[in-house]
Structure formats: C-alpha cells, structure tokens
C-alpha positions as CSV (number, residue, x, y, z in Angstrom):
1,X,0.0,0.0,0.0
2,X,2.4,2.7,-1.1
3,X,-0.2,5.3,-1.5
4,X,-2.3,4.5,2.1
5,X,-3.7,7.5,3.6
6,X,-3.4,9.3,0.5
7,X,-5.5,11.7,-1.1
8,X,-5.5,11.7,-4.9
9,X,-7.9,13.6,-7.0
10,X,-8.7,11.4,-10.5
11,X,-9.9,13.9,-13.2
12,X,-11.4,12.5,-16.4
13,X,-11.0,14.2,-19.5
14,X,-13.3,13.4,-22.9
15,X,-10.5,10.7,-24.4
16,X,-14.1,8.8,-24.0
17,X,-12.3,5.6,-26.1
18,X,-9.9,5.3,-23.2
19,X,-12.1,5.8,-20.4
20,X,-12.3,2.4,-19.8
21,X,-8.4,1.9,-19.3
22,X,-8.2,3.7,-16.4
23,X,-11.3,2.5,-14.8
24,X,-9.1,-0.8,-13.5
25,X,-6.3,1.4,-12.4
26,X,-9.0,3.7,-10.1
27,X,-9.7,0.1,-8.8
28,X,-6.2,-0.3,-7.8
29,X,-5.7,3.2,-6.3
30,X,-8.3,2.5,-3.7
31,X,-8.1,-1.3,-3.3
32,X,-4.8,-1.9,-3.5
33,X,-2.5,1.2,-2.7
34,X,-4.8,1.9,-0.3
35,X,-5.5,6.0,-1.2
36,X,-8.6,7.9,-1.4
37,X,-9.7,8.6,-4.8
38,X,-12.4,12.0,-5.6
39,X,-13.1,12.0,-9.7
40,X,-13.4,14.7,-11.6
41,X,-15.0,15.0,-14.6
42,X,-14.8,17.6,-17.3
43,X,-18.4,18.8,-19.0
44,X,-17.4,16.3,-22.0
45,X,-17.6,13.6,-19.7
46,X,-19.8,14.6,-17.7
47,X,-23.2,15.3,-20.3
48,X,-21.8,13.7,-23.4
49,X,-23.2,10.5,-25.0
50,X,-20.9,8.8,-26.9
51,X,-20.6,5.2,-28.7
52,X,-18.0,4.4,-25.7
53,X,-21.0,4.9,-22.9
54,X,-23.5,7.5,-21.4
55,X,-22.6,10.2,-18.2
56,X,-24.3,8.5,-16.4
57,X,-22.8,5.1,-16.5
58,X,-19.1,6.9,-16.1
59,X,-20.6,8.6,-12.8
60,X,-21.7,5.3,-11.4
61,X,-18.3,3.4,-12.3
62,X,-16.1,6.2,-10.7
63,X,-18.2,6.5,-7.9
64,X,-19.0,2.8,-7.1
65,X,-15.4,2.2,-7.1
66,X,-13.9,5.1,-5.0
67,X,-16.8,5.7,-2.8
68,X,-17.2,9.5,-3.8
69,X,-19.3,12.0,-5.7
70,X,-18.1,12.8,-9.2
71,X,-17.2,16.7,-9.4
72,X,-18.3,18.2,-12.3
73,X,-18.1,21.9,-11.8
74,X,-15.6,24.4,-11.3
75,X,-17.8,25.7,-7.9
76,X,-17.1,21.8,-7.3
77,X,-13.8,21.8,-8.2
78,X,-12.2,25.6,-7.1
79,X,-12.1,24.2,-2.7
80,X,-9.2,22.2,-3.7
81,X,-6.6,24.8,-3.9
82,X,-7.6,27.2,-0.5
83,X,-8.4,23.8,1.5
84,X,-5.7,21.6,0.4
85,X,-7.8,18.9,-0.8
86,X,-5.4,16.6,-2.7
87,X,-1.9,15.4,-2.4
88,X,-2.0,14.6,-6.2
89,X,-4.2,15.2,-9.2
90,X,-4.2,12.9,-11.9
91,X,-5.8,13.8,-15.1
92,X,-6.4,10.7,-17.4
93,X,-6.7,10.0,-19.9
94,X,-5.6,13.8,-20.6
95,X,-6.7,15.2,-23.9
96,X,-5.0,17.6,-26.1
97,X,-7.5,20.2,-25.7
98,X,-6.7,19.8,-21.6
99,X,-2.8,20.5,-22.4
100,X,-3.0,23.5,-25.1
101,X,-5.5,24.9,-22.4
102,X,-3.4,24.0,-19.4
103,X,-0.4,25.2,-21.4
104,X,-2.4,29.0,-21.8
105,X,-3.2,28.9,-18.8
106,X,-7.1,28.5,-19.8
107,X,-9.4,27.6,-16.7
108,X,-12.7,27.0,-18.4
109,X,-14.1,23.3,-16.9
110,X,-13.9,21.1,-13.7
111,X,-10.5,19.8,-14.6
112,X,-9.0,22.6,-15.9
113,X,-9.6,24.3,-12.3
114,X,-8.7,21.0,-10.5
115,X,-5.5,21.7,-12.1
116,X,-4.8,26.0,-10.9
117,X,-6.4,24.8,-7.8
118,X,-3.8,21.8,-7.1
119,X,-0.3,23.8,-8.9
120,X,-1.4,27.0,-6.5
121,X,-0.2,24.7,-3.9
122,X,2.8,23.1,-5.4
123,X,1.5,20.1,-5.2
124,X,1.9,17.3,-7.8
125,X,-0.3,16.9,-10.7
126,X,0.1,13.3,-13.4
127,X,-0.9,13.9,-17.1
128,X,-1.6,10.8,-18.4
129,X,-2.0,11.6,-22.6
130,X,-4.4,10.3,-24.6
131,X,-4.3,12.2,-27.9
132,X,-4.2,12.2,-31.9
133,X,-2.4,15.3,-32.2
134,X,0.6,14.9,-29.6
135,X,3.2,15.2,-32.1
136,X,1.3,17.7,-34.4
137,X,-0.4,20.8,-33.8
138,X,-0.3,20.1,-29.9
139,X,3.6,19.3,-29.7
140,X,4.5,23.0,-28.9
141,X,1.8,22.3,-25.9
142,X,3.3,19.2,-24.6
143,X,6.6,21.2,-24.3
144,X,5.7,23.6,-22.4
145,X,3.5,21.6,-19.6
146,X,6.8,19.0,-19.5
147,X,8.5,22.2,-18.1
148,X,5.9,23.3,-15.7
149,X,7.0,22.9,-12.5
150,X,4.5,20.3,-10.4
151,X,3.5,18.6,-13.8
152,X,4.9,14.9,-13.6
153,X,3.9,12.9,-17.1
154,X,3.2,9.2,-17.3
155,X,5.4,7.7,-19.6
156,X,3.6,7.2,-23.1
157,X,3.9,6.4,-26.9
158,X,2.9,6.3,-30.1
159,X,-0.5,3.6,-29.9
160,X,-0.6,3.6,-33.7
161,X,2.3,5.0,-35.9
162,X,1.1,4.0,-39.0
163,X,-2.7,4.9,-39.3
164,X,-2.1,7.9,-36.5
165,X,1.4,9.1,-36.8
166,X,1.0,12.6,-34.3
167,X,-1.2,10.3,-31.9
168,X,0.2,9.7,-28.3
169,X,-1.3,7.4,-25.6
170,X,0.0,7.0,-21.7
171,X,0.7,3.4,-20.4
172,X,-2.4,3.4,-18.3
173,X,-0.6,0.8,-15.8
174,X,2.1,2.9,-15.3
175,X,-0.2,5.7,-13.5
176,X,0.6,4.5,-9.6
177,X,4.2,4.1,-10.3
178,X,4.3,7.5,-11.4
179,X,1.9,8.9,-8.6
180,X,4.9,7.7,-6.1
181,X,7.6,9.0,-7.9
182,X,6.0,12.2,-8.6
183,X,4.8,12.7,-4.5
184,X,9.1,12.4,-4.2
185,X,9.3,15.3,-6.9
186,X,10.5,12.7,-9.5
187,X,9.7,12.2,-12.6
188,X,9.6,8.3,-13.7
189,X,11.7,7.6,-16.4
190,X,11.7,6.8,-19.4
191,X,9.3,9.1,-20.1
192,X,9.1,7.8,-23.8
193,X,8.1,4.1,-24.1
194,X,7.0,1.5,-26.4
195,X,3.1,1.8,-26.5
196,X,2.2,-1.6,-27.0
C-alpha cells in the first residue's frame, strides 16, 4: 500500500475511447494502494453520450469504485486549492485540448480548475495523454507543460504510428508508479516508451 492514507484527485478528461483503461487502475488506487480517490470529470464527460458509454454510466463506475461523488463543476472543483484537498491530481486520460489549455493557462471546466487549484499549492499533478495530435499541432503544448514545475507525465507512446502518426497514448498501468515518484518530486523515467 504505497499510496495509504493518500488523497488523490482522479480527473477524467473526454478521451471517451480510453475511459475504460483507467477505470481498473481507479480500482487499484483505492483497493490496492490503499489512497482515497475524488473524480473529476470535465463537461465532456460529464453530459456527453458517446458510442464508448453514457454520463451516467461513467458517474456510477467512478463512484461505485472510490466511494465519492463525481465533481463536475468548477464551484465543485475551485475548494481544492484554498483547503488543500489533494496530495496529487491525476488527469487521465488527458486530452489535447486539456494541455494546449493547461499550457495557456485557460481555466474554463472542472479539470482545468482541478489543475490551478492543485499547482497553487505546489503540489503534484500526473498527465496521463491520450491524444491524436501529440506530435502535431499540440507538440509545442506538450513542451511547455513537461517544463511546468508540479507537472509529472506518465510515460507514453505512439498507440498507432502507421494509421495515426502525431497520436500519443500513456501506459495506463504505469499511472501509480508515477503517482509515487511524482509525490518524491521525480519524474519516472523513461518518459518515452514502447506503447504496446
């Protein structure tokens, strides 16, 4: 239980083919490493149907399994950073709309203020990617949030190089690991990995 007593804030951003990756490692968070988990979901998770499964499924999975209400507001989000809610934020999967906006400093949703609210405190917050344009337009983005102080990356890949060259995806599995190292202001290495 390297994580016991730990409180970690899991934000959910609308990579909605991926969601259900990182349901298994919420699972583990809570049952295994012993933390407690609060979920955060931006709007496009939070009131968007998609072919990958309905709000209100996604609610009931995240809460079910960590025992907390979903957050889907910015009023619901902004107590983190004056109360010191969270010892670590994770966002995943993290979109490339989260990280051009994060990289602006662009506060508009849930997750987006999960994020001021958590690097107010210099505390740690884990991106976990999960993107089609990571090597494209958003590259420039990526940069810059590597080099924010506070942002710890999960190491990721390219999930398909020959259909989706610019698209990048985190090793789900990898997300505790990183949570540990990034609580010891480390970042896990390599940060670049073999998707697959």
């Amino acid at each position: 239980m390297r994580l016991k007593g730990r409180s970690i804030g899991f934000a959910v951003t609308g990579s909605h083919c991926t969601i259900t990756k990182v349901l298994p490692v919420v699972k583990q968070l809570v049952e295994v490493e012993g933390a407690r988990v609060t979920p955060v979901f931006s709007e496009a998770v939070a009131y968007t149907d998609t072919r990958f499964g309905s709000p209100k499924s996604w609610k009931e999975n995240f809460e079910r399994l960590t025992g907390n209400k979903v957050l889907c507001s910015i009023t619901e989000t902004e107590p983190i950073g004056p109360h010191k809610l969270l010892d670590v934020l994770v966002v995943a999967p993290c979109t490339g709309n989260t990280v051009a906006k994060l990289a602006h400093a662009i506060t508009d949703s849930a997750v987006l203020m999960a994020v001021k609210a958590q690097l107010r405190n210099s505390r740690p917050v884990v991106l976990a990617l999960s993107t089609n344009d990571g090597l494209g337009a958003n590259l420039k983005n990526l940069g810059l949030v590597m080099n924010f102080k506070n942002i710890f990356l999960v190491p990721f890949g390219q999930d398909n190089p020959q259909v989706k060259p610019n698209s990048v995806v985190a090793r789900m599995e990898l997300i505790p690991a990183t949570i540990v190292a990034a609580l010891q202001n480390k970042q896990i290495q390599p940060v670049l990995v073999a998707y697959s």
